[in-house]
C-alpha positions as CSV (number, residue, x, y, z in Angstrom):
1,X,103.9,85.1,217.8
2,X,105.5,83.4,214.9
3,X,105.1,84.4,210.9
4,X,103.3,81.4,210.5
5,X,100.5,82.5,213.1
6,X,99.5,85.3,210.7
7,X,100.0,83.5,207.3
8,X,97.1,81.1,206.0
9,X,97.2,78.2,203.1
10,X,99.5,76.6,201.3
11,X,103.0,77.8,202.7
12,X,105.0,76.1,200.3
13,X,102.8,78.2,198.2
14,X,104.1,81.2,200.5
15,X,107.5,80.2,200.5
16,X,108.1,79.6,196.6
17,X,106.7,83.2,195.9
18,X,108.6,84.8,198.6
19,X,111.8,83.1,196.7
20,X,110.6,84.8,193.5
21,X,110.0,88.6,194.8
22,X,114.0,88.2,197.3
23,X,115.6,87.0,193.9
24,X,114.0,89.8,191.7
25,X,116.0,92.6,193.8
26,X,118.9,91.0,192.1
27,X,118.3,91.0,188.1
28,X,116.3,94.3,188.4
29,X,118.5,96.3,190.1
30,X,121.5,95.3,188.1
31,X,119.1,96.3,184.3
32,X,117.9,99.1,185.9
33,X,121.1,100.9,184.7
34,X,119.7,100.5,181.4
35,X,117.0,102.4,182.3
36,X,118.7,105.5,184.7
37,X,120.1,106.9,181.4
38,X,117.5,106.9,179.1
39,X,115.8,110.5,178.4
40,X,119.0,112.3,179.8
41,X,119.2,110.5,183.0
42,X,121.9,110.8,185.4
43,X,122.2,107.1,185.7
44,X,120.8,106.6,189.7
45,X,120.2,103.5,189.5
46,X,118.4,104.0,193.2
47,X,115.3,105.4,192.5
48,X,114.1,102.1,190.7
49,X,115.4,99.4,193.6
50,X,113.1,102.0,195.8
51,X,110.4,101.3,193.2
52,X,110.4,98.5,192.6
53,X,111.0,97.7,196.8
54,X,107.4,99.4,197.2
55,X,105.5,97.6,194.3
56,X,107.1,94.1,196.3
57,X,106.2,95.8,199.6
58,X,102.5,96.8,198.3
59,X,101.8,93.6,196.3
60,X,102.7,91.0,199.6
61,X,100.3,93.6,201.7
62,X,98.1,92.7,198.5
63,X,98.4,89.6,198.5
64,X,97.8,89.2,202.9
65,X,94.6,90.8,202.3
66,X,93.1,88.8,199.3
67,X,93.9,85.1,201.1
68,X,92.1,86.4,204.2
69,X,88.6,86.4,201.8
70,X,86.9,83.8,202.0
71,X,87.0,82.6,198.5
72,X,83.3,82.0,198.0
73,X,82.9,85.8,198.2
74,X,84.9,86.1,194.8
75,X,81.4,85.1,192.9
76,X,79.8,88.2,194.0
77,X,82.9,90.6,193.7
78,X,83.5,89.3,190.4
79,X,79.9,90.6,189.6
80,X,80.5,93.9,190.9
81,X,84.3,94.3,189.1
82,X,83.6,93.0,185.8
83,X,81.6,96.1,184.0
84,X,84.3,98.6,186.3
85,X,86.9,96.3,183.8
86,X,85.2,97.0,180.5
87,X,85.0,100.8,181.4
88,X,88.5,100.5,182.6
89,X,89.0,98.6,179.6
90,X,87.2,101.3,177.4
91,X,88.9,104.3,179.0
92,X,92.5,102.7,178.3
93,X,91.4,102.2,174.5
94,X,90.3,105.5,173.8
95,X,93.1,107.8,175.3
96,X,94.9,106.1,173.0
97,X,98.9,105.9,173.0
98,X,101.9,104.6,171.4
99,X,105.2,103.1,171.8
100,X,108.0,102.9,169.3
101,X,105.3,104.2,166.1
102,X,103.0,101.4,167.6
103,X,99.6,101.5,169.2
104,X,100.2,101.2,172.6
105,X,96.9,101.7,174.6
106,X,97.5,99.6,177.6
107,X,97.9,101.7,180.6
108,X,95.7,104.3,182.4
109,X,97.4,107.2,184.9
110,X,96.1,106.9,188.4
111,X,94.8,110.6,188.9
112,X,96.8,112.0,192.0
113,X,99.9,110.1,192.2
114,X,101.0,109.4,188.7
115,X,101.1,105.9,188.8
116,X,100.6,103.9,185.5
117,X,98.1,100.9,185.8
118,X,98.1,97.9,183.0
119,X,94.2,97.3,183.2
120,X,94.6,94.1,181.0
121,X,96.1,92.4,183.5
122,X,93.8,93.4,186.1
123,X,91.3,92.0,183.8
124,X,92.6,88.8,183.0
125,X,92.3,88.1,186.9
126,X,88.8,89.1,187.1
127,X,87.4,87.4,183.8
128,X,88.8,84.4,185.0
129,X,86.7,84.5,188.3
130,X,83.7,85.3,186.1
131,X,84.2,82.1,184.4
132,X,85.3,80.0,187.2
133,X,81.4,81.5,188.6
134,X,79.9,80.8,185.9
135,X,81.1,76.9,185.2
136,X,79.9,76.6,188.8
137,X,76.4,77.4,188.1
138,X,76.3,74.8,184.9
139,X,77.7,72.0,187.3
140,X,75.5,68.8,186.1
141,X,73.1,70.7,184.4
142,X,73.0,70.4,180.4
143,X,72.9,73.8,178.7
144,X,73.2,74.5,175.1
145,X,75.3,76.7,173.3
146,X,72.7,79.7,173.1
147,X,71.8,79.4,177.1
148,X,75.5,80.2,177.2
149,X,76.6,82.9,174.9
150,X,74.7,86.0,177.1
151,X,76.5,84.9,180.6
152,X,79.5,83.6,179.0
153,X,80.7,84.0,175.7
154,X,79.5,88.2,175.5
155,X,81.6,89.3,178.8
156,X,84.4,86.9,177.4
157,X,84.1,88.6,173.6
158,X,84.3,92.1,175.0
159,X,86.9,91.9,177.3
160,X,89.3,90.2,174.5
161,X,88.2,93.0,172.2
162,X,89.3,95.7,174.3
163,X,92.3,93.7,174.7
164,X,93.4,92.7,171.3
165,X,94.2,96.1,169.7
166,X,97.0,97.4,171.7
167,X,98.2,93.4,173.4
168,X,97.7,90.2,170.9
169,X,99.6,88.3,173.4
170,X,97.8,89.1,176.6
171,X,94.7,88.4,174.7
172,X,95.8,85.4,173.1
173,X,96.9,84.2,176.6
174,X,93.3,85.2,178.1
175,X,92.0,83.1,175.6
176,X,93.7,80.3,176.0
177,X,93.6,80.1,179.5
178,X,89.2,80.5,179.4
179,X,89.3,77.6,176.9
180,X,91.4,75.4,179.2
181,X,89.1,76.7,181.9
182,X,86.2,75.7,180.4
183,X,87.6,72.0,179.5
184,X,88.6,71.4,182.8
185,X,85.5,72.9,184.4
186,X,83.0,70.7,181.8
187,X,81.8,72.8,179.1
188,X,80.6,70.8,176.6
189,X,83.5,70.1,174.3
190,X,81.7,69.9,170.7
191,X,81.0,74.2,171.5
192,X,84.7,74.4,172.1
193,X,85.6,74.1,169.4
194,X,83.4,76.7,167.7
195,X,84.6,78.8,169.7
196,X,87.7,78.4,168.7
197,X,87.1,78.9,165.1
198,X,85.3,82.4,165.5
199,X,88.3,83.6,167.6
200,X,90.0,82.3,164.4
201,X,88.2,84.5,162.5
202,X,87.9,87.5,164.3
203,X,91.3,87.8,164.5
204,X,91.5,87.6,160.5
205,X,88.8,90.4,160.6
206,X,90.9,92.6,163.0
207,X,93.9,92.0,161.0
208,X,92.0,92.6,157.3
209,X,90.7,95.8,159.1
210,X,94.0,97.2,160.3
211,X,95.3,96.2,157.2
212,X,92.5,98.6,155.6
213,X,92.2,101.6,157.8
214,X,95.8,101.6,159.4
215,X,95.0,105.2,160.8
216,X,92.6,102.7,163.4
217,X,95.2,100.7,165.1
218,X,98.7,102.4,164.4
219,X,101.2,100.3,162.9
220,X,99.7,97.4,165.1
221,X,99.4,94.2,162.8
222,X,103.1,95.6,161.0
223,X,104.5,95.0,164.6
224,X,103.2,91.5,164.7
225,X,104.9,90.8,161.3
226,X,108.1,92.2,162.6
227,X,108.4,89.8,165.5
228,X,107.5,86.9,163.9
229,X,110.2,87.9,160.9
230,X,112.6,88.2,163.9
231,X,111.8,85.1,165.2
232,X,112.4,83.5,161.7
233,X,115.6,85.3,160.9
234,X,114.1,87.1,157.9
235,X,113.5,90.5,159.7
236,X,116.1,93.1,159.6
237,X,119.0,94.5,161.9
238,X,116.3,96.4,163.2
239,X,113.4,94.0,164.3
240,X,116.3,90.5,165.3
241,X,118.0,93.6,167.1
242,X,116.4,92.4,170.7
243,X,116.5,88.6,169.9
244,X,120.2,89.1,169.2
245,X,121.0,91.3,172.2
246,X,119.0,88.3,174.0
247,X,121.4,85.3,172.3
248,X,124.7,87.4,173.1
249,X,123.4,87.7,176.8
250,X,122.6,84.0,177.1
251,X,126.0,83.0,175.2
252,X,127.4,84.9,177.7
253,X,126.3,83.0,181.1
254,X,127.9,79.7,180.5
255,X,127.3,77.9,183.2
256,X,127.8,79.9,186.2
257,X,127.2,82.5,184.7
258,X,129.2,86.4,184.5
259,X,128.3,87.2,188.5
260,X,125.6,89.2,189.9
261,X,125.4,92.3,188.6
262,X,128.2,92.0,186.0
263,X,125.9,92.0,182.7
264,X,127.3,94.0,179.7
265,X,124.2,93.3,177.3
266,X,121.7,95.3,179.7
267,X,122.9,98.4,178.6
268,X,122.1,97.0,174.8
269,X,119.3,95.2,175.0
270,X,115.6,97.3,175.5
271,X,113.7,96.1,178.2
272,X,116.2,94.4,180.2
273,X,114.7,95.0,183.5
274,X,110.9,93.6,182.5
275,X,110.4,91.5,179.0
276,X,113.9,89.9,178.7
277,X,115.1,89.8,182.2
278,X,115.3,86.3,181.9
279,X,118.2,86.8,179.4
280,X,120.1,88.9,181.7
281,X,119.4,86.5,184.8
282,X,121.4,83.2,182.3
283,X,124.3,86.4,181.7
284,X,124.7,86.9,185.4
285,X,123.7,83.5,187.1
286,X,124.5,81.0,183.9
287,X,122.9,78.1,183.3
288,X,122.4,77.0,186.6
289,X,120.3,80.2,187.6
290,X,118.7,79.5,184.7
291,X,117.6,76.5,185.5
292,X,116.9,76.9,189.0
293,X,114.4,79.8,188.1
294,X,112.5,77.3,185.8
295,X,112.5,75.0,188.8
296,X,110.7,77.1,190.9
297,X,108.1,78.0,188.1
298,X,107.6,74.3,188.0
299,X,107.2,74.0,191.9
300,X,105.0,76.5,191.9
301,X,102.9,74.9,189.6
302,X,103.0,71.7,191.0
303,X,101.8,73.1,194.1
304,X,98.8,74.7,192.1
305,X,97.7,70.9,190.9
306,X,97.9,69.7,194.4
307,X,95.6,72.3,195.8
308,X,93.2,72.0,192.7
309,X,92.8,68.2,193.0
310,X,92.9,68.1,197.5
311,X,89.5,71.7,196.8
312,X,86.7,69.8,197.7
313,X,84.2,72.4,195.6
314,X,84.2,73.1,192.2
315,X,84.6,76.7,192.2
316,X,87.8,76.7,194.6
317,X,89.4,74.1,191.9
318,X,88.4,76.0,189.2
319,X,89.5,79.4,190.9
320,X,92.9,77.6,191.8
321,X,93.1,76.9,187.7
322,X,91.9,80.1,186.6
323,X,93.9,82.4,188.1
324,X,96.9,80.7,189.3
325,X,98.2,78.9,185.8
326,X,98.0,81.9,184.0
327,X,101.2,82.8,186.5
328,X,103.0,79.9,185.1
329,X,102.1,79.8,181.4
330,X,103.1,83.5,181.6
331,X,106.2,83.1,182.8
332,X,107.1,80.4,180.3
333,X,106.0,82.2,177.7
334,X,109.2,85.0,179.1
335,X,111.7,82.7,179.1
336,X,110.8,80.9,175.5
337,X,111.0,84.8,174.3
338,X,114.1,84.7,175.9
339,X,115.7,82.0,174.7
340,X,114.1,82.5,171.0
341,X,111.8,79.7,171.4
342,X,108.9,82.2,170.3
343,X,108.6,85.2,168.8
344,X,108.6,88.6,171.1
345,X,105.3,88.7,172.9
346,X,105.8,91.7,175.6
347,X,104.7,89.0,178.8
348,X,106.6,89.6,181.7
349,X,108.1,87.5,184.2
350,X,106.1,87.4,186.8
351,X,107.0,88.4,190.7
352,X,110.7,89.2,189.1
353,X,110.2,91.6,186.2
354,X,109.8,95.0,187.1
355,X,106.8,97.3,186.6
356,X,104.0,97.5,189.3
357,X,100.9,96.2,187.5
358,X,102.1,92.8,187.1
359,X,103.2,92.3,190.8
360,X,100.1,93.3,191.9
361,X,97.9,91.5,189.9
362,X,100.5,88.1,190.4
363,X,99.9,88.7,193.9
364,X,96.0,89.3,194.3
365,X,96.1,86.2,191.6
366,X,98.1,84.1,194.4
367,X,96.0,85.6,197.3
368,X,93.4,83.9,195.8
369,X,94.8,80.8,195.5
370,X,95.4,81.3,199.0
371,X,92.2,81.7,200.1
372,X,91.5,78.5,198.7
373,X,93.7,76.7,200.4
374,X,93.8,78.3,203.5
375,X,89.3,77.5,203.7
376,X,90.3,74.0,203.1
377,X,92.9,73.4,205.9
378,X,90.5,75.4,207.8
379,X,87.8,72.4,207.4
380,X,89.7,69.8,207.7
381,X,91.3,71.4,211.0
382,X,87.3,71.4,212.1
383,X,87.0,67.8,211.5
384,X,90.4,66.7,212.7
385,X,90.7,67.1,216.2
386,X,89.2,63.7,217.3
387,X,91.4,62.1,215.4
388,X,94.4,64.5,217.0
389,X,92.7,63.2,220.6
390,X,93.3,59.4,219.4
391,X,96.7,59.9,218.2
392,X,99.6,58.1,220.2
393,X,102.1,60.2,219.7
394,X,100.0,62.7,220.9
395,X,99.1,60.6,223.9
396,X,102.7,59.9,224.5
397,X,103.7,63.6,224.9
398,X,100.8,64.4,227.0
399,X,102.0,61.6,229.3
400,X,106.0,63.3,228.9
């Protein structure tokens, strides 16, 4: 038996993320050393190539198990895992947390093994399937904006809430990525854009409430200032500290780049191994690894569209959409941080940063794509093999 007689779907699809998660042993084990010193370290470098070996092992496993669903059967999990979100959701606001003076709320502790979970990613994946649902149900039917606020707009509203106070820019993503959803997927467009103005506004209410009571959100809105000061040039040596650390590292790769595993800036610049690994992947690999990591973001999104437009339902387009261009727009959004085309945002890159939560949730995200897929060459392998019969090459190498 061959890898291929267990796989399903799109294997180009297979193939381009398998690229991603071999490559990402590279990059992460080199920044880790950033990492195996902090907090009186001993500088084993080890321990996190381990780690990060079983959040690769664990997210393919992941991802096997999601594209054998049968996609359809999303609508009803989504059901069942969307309030289990906004408790997780809830739970991961209120214990509260910090980072650097900032509020931090974004992770929960798995009880047991002490394993930190990022539910907002975990949520993104599942509001989008909720939406994708949803859409469905509307196909050619004309609803107004009130038929849609209770099924759509309230589950969408909470979730972002939860989100916004401790992660603008996984919120800001979220919201993005609903609104495209909801274009593509034939929401009337005259609401759109409604919508868009009370996000508008209640991120001005969020920010004039922080603003008022700081003691609700801890330093929150001053850290958004900071990076977009940074990303201006007006902050100081303080807050351009990582989007210099970020230049010096680029500067450095030319175009082949310093060699694998031969950074200096890692052990400068803060999150080297997750946020602005993409800075340290130009310093080893240059320009040309650069590029050729772009590449395959683009590939990977080409391959997206082509499933999308060859799913003959509208949920499995919409589901392709929902959950797989996050992936991409994500990862873009890392390597414009990177290269100081926007202002820090946190977002990972995804199957190549470290950190567990966002492997896992890329991966179920790709299973499901998967699943797509794999149900469609699964139909038209049910209607083909006439056609197969009536082939003449076929008929030529059953005569051979």
């Amino acid at each position: 038996m061959k890898i291929k007689d267990y796989i399903a779907g799109d294997r180009f699809l297979w193939a381009l993320v398998l690229v991603l998660l071999l490559f990402s042993f590279l990059p992460v084990y080199s920044a880790s050393t950033n990492l195996a010193y902090l907090g009186h370290g001993t500088g084993n470098t080890m321990k996190f190539l381990v780690k990060h070996f079983a959040h690769v092992i664990i997210g393919l496993f992941l991802l096997y198990a999601v594209h054998k669903i049968p996609y359809n059967y999303f609508k009803g999990l989504s059901i069942l895992l969307l309030p289990i979100v906004v408790v997780l959701l809830i739970f991961t606001a209120v214990q509260g947390g910090t980072m650097g003076g900032a509020n931090a709320a974004r992770w929960i502790t798995i009880p047991g093994v002490g394993v930190q979970f990022q539910t907002s990613t975990f949520a993104a994946v599942v509001l989008m399937v909720w939406v994708a649902k949803y859409l469905t149900s509307i196909k050619d039917k004309t609803i107004t904006f009130k038929q849609s606020v209770l099924p759509l707009w309230v589950p969408v509203g909470v979730v972002l809430a939860l989100v916004l106070p401790a992660n603008f820019s996984t919120t800001a993503l979220i919201f993005s990525m609903v609104l495209l959803l909801c274009f593509v997927g034939g929401y009337p467009k005259r609401y759109l854009a409604g919508i868009l103005g009370i996000g508008v506004v209640a991120l001005g209410l969020f920010v004039l409430t922080a603003k008022a009571f700081p003691g609700l959100f801890p330093n929150r809105v001053d850290t958004w200032v900071s990076r977009i000061a940074s990303f201006s040039g007006e902050g100081d040596a303080d807050t351009t500290y990582q989007v210099d650390k970020a230049k010096t590292a680029i500067a450095k790769g030319h175009i082949f780049g310093e060699g694998p595993g031969k950074s200096t800036s890692k052990h400068f610049l803060p999150q080297s191994s997750s946020d602005f690994i993409y800075a340290i992947i130009i310093e080893e690999f240059g320009l040309i690894g650069g590029v050729f990591v772009l590449m395959v973001y683009m590939l990977f999104l080409f391959r997206l569209v082509i499933i999308a437009t060859k799913t003959e339902t509208v949920f499995g387009r919409l589901l392709v959409i929902g959950v797989g261009f996050p992936i991409v727009f994500q990862a873009l959004i890392n390597m414009a941080v990177a290269v100081n085309l926007m202002p820090v945002t946190g977002q990972t890159l995804p199957f190549i940063s470290s950190g567990g939560t966002s492997i896992l949730m890329s991966c179920m995200a790709v299973g499901i794509v998967l699943s797509v897929s794999k149900q469609r060459q699964e139909v038209k392998e049910q209607n083909s093999p006439a056609e197969e019969e009536m082939n003449p090459l076929n008929v030529l190498s059953e005569a051979i």
